[in-house]
Biopython code that builds the backbone (N, CA, C, O; Angstrom):
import numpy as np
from Bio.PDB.StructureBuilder import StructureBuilder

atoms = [
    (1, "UNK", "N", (9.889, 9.540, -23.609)),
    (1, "UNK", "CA", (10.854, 10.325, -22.860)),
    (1, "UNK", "C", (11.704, 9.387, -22.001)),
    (1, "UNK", "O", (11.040, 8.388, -21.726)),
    (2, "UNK", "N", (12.392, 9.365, -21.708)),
    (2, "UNK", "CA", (14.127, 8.582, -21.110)),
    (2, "UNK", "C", (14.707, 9.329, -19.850)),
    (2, "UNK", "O", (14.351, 10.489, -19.641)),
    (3, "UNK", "N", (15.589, 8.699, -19.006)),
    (3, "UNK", "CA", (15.575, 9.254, -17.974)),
    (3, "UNK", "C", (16.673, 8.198, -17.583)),
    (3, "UNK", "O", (16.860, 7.171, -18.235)),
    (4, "UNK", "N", (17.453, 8.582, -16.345)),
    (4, "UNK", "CA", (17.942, 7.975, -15.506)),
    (4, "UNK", "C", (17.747, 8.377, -13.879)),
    (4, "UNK", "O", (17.553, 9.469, -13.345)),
    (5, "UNK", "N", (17.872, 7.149, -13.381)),
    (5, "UNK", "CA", (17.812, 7.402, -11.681)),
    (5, "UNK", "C", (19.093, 6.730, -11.333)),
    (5, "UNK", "O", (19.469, 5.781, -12.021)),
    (6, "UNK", "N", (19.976, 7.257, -10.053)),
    (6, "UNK", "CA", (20.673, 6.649, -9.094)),
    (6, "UNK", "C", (20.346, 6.310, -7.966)),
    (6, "UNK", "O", (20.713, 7.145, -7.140)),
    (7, "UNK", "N", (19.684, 5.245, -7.425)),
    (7, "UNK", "CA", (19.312, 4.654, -6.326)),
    (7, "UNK", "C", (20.071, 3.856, -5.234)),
    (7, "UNK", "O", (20.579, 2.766, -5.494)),
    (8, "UNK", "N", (20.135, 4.421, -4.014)),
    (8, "UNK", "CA", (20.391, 3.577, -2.842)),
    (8, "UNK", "C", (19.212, 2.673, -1.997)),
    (8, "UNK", "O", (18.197, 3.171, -1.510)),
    (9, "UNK", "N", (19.576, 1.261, -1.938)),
    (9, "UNK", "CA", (18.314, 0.815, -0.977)),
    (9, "UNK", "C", (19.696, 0.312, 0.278)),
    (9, "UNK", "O", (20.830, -0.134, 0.104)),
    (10, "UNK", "N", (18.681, 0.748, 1.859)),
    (10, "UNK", "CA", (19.048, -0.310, 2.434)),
    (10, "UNK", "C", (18.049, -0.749, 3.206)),
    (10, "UNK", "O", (16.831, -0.598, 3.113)),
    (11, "UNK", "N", (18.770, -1.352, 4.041)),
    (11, "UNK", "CA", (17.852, -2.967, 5.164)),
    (11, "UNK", "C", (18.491, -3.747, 4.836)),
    (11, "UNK", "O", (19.514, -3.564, 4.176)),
    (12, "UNK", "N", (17.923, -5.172, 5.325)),
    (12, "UNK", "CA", (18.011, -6.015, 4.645)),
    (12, "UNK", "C", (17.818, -6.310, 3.273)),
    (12, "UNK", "O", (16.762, -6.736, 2.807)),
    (13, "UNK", "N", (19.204, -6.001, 2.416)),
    (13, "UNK", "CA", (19.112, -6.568, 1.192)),
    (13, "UNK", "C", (20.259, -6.861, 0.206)),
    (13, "UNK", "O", (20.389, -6.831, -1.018)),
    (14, "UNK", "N", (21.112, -7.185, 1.371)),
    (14, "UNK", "CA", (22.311, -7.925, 0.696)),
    (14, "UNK", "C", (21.980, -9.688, 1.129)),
    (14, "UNK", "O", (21.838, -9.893, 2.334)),
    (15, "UNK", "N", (21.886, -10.662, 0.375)),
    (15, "UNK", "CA", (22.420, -11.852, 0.898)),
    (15, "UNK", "C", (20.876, -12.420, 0.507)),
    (15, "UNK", "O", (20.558, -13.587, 0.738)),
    (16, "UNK", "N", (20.151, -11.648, 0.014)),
    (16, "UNK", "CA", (18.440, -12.119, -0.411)),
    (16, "UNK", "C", (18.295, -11.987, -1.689)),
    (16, "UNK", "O", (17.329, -11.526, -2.296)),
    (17, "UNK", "N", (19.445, -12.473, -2.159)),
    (17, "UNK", "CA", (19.006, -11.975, -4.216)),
    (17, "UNK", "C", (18.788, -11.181, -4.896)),
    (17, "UNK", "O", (18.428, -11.367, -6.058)),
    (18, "UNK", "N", (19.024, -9.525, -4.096)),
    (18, "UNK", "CA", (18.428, -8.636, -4.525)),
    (18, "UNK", "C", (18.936, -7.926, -5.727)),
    (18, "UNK", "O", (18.217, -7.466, -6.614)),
    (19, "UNK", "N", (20.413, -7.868, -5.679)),
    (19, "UNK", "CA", (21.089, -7.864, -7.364)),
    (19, "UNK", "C", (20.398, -8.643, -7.824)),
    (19, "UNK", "O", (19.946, -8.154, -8.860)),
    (20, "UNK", "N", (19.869, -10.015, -7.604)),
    (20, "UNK", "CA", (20.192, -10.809, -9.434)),
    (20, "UNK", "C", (18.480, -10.488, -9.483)),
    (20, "UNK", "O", (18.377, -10.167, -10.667)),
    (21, "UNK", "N", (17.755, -10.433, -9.185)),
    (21, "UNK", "CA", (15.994, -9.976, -8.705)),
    (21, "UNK", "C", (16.362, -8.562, -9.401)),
    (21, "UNK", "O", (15.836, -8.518, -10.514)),
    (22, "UNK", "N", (16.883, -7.735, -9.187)),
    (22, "UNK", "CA", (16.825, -6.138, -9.677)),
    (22, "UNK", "C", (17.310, -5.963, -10.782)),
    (22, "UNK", "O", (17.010, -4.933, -11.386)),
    (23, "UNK", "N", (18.343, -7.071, -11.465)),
    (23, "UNK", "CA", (18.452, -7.311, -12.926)),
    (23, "UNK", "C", (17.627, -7.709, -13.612)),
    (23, "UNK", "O", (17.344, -7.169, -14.682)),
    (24, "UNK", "N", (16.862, -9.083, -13.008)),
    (24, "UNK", "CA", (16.115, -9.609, -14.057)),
    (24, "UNK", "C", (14.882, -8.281, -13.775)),
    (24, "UNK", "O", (15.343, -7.693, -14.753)),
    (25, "UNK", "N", (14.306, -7.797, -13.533)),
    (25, "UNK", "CA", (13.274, -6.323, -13.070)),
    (25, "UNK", "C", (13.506, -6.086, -14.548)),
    (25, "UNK", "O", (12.936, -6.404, -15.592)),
    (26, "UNK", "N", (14.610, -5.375, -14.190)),
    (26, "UNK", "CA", (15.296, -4.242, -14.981)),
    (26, "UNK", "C", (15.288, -4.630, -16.651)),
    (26, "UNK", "O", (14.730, -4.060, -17.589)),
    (27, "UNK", "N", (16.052, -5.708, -16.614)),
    (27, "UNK", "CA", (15.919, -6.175, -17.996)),
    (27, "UNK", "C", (14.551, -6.216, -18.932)),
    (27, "UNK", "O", (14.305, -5.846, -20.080)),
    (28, "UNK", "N", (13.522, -7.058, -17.525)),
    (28, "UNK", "CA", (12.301, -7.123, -17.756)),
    (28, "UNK", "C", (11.452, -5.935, -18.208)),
    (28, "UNK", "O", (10.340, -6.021, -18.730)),
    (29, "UNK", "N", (12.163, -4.752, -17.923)),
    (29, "UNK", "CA", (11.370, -3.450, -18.264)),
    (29, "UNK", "C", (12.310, -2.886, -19.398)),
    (29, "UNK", "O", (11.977, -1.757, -19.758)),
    (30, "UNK", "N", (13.438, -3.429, -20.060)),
    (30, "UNK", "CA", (13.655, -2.998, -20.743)),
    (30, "UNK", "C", (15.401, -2.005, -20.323)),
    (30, "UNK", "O", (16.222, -1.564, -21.127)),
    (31, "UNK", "N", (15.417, -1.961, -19.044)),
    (31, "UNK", "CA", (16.525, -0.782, -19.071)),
    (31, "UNK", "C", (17.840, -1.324, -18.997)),
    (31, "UNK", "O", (18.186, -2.488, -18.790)),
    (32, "UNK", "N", (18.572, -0.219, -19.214)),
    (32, "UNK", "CA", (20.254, -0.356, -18.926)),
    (32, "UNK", "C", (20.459, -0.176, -17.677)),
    (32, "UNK", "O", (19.536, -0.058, -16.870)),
    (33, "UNK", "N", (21.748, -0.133, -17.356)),
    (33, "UNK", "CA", (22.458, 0.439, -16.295)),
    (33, "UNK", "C", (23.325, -1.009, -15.585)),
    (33, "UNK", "O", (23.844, -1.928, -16.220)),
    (34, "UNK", "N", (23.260, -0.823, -14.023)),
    (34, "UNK", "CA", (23.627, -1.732, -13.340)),
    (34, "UNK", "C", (23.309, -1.955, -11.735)),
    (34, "UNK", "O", (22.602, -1.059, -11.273)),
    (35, "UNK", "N", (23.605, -2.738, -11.020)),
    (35, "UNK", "CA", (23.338, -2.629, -9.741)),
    (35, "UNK", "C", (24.401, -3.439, -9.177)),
    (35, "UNK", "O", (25.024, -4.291, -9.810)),
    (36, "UNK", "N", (24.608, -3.091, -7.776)),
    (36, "UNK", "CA", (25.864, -3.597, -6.773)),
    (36, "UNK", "C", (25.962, -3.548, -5.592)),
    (36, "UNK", "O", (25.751, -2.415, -5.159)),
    (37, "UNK", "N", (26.243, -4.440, -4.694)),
    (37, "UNK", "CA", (26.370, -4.751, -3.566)),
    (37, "UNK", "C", (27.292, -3.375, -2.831)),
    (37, "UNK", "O", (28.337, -2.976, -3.345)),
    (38, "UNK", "N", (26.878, -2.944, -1.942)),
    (38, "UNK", "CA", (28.067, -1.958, -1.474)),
    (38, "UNK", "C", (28.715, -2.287, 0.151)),
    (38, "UNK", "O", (27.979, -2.763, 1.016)),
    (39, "UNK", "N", (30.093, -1.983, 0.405)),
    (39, "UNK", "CA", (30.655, -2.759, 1.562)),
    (39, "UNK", "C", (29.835, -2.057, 3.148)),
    (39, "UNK", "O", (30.180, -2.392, 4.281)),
    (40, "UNK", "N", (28.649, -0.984, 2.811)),
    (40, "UNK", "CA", (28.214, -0.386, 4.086)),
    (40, "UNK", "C", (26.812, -1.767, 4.635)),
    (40, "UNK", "O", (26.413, -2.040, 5.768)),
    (41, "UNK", "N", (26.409, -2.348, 3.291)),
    (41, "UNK", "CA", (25.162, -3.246, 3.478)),
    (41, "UNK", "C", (24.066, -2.282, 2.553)),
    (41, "UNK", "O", (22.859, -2.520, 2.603)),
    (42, "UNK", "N", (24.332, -1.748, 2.147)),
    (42, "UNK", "CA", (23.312, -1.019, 0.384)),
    (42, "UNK", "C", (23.413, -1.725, -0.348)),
    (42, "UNK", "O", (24.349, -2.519, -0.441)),
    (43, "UNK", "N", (22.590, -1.645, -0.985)),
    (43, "UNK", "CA", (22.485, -1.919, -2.609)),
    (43, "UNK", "C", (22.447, -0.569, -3.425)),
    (43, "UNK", "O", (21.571, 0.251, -3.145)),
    (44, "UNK", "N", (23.416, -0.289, -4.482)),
    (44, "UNK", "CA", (23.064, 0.619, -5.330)),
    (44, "UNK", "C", (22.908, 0.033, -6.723)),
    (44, "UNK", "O", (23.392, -0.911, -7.347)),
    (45, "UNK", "N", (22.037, 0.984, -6.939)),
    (45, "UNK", "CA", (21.259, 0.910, -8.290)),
    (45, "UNK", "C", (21.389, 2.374, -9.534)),
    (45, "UNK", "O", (21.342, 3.548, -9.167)),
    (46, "UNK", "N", (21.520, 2.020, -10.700)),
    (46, "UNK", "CA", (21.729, 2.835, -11.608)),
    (46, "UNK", "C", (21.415, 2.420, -12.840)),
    (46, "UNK", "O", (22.182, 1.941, -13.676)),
    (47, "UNK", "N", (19.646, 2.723, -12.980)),
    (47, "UNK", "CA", (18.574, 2.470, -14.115)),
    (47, "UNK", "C", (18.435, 3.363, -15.127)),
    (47, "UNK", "O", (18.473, 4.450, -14.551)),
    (48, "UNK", "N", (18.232, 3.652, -16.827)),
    (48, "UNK", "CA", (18.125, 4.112, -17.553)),
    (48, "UNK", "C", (17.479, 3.635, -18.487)),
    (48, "UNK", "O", (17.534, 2.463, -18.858)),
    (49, "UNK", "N", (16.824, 4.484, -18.938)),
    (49, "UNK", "CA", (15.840, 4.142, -20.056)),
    (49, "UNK", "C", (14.267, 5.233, -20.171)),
    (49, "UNK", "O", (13.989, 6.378, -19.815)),
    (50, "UNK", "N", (13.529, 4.103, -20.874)),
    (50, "UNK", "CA", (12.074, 4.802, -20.420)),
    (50, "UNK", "C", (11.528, 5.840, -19.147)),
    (50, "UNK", "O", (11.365, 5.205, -18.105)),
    (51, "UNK", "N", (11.306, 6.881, -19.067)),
    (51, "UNK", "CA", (11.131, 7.102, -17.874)),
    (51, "UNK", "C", (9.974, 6.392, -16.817)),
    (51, "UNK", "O", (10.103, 6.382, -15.593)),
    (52, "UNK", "N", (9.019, 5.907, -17.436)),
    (52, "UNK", "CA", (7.341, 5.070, -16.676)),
    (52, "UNK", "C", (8.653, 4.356, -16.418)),
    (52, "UNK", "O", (9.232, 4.862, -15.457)),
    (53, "UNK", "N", (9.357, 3.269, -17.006)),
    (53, "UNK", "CA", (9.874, 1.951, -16.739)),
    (53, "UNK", "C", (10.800, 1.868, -15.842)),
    (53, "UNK", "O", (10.877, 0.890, -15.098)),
    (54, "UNK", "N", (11.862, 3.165, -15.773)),
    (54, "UNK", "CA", (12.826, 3.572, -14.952)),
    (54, "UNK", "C", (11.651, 3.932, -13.385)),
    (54, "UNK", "O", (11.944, 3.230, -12.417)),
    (55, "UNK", "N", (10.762, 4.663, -13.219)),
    (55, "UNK", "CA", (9.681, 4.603, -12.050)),
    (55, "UNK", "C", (9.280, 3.741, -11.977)),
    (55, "UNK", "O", (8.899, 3.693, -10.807)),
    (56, "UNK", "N", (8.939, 2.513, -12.622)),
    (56, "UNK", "CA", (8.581, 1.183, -12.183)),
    (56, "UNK", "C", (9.786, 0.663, -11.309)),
    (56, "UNK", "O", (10.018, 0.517, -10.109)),
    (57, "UNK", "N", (10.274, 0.507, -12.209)),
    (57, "UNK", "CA", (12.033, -0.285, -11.223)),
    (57, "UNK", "C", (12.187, 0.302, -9.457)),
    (57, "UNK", "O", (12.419, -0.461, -8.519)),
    (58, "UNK", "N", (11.930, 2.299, -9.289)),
    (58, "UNK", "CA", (11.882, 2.630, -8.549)),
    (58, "UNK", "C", (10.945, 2.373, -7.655)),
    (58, "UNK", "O", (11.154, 2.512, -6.450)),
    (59, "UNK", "N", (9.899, 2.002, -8.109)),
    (59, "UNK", "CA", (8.920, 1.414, -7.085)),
    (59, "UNK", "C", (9.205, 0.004, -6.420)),
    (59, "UNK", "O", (9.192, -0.262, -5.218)),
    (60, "UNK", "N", (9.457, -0.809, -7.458)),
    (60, "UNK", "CA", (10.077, -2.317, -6.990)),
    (60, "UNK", "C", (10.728, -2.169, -6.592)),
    (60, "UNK", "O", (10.621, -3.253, -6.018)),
    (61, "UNK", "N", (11.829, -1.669, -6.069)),
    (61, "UNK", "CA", (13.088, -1.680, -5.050)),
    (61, "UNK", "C", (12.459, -0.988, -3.392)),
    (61, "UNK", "O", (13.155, -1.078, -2.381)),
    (62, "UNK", "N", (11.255, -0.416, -3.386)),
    (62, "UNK", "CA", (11.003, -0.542, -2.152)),
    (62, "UNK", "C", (9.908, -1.960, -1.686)),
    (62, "UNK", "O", (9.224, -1.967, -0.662)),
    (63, "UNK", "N", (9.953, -2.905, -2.541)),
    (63, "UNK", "CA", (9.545, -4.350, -1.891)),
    (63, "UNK", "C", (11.060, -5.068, -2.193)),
    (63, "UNK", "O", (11.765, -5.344, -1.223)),
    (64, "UNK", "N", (11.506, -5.342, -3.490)),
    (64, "UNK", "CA", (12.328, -6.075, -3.302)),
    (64, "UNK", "C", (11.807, -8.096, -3.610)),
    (64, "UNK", "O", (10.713, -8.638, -3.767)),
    (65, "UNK", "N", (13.270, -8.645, -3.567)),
    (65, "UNK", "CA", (12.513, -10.379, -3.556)),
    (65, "UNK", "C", (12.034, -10.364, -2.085)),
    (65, "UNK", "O", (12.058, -9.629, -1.098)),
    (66, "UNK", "N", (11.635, -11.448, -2.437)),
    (66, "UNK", "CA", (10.524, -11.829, -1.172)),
    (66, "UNK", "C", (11.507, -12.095, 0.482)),
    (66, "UNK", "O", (10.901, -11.938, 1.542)),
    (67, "UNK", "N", (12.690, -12.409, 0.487)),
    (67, "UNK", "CA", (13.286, -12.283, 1.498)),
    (67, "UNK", "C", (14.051, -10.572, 2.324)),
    (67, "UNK", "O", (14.405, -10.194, 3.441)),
    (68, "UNK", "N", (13.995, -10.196, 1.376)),
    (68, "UNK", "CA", (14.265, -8.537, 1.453)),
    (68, "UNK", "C", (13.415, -8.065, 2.465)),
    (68, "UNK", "O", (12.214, -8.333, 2.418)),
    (69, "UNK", "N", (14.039, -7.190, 3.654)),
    (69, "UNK", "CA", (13.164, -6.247, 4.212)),
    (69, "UNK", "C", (13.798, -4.826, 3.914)),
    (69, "UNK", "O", (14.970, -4.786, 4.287)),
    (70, "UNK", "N", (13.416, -3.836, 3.435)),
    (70, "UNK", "CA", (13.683, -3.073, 2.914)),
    (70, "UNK", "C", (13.033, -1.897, 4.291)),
    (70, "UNK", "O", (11.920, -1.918, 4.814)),
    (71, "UNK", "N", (14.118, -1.026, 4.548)),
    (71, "UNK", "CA", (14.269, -0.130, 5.042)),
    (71, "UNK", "C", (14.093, 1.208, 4.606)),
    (71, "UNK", "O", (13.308, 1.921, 5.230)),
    (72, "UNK", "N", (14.700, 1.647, 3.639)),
    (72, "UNK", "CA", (14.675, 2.981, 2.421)),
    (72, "UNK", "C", (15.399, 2.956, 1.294)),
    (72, "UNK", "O", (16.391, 2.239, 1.159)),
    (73, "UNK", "N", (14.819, 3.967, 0.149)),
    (73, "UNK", "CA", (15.006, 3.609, -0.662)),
    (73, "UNK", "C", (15.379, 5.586, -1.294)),
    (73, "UNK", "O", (14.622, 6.535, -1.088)),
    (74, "UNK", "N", (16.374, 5.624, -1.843)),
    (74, "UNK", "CA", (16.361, 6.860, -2.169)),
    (74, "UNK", "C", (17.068, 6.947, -3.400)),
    (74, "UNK", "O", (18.049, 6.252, -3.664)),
    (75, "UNK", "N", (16.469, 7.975, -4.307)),
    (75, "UNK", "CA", (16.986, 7.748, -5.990)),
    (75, "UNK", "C", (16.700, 9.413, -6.319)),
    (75, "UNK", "O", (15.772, 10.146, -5.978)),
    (76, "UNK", "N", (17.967, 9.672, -7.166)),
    (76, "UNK", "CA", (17.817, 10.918, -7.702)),
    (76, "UNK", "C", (18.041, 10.863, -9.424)),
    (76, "UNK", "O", (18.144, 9.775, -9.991)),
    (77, "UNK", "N", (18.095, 12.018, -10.093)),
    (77, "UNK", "CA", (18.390, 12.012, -11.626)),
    (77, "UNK", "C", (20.125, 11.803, -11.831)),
    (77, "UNK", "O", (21.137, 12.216, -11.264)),
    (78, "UNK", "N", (19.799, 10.905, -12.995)),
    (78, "UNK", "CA", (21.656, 11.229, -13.074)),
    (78, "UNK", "C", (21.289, 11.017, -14.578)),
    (78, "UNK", "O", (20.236, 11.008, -15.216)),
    (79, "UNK", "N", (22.981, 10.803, -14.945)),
    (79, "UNK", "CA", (23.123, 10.917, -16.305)),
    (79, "UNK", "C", (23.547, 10.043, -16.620)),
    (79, "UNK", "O", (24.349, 9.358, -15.985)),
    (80, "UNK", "N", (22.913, 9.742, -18.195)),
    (80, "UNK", "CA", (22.999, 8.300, -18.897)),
    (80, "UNK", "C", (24.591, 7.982, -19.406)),
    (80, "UNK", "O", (25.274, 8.719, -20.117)),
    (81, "UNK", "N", (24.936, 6.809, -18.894)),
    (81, "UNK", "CA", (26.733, 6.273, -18.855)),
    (81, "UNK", "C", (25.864, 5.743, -20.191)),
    (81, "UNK", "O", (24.873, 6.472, -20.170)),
    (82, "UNK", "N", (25.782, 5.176, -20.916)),
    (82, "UNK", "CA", (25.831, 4.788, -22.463)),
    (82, "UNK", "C", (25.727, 3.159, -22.128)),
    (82, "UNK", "O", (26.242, 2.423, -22.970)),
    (83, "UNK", "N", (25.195, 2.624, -21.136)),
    (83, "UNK", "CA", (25.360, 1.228, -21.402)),
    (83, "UNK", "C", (24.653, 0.836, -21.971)),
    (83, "UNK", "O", (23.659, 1.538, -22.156)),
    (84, "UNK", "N", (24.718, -0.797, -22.736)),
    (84, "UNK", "CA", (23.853, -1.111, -23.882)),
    (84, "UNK", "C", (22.988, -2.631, -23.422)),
    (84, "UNK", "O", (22.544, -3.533, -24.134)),
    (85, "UNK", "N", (22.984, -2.458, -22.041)),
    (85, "UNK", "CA", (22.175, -3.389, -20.858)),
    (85, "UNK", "C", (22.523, -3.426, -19.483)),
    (85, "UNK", "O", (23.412, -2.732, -18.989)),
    (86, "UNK", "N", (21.485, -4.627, -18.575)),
    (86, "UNK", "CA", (21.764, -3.999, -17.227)),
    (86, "UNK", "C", (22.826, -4.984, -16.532)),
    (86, "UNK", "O", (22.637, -6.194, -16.412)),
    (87, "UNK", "N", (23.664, -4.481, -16.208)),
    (87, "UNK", "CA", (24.662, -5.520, -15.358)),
    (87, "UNK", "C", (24.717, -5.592, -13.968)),
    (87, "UNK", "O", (24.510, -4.666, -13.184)),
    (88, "UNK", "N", (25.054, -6.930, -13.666)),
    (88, "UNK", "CA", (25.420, -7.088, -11.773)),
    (88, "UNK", "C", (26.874, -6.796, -11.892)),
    (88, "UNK", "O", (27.812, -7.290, -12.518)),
    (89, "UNK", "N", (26.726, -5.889, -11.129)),
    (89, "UNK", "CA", (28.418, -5.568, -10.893)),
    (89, "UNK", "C", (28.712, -6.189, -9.262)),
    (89, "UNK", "O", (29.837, -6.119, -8.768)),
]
sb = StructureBuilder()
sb.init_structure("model")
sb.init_model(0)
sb.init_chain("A")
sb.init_seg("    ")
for serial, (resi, resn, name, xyz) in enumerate(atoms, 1):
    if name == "N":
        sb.init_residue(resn, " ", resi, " ")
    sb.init_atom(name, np.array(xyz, "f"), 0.0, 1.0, " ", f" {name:<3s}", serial, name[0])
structure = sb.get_structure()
């Protein structure tokens, strides 16, 4: 079964690797989508695929790389954009 989530993290987690860390994740589990720096100090995220693998990803984004302090993390269902891997936007 397949699934997508749209996720916001913030805290600290711009300027700690956390795009290029939430790609390689992502890839690592297999999914599409993308993730991006946003101008408030978020990170958004937009995972698809497997659903276990897409909830894995969601779990890792409330640790994050090891310089990350992560504050919250909030993700709902969305719908699959057709990408054919995960990009840093």
């Amino acid at each position: 079964m397949t699934g997508c989530r749209h996720c916001f993290v913030s805290g600290r987690v711009q300027g700690v690797f956390f795009r290029a860390e939430t790609g390689q994740q992502a890839r690592g589990l297999g999914l599409t989508g993308w993730v991006r720096n946003l101008p408030d100090g978020r990170v958004e995220v937009m995972a698809c695929g497997k659903r276990t693998d897409v909830e894995q990803l969601c779990a890792w984004l409330w640790h994050g790389p090891d310089f990350a302090e992560v504050a919250d993390v909030t993700c709902e269902p969305a719908d699959d954009q057709g990408l054919d891997r995960f990009e840093l936007r």
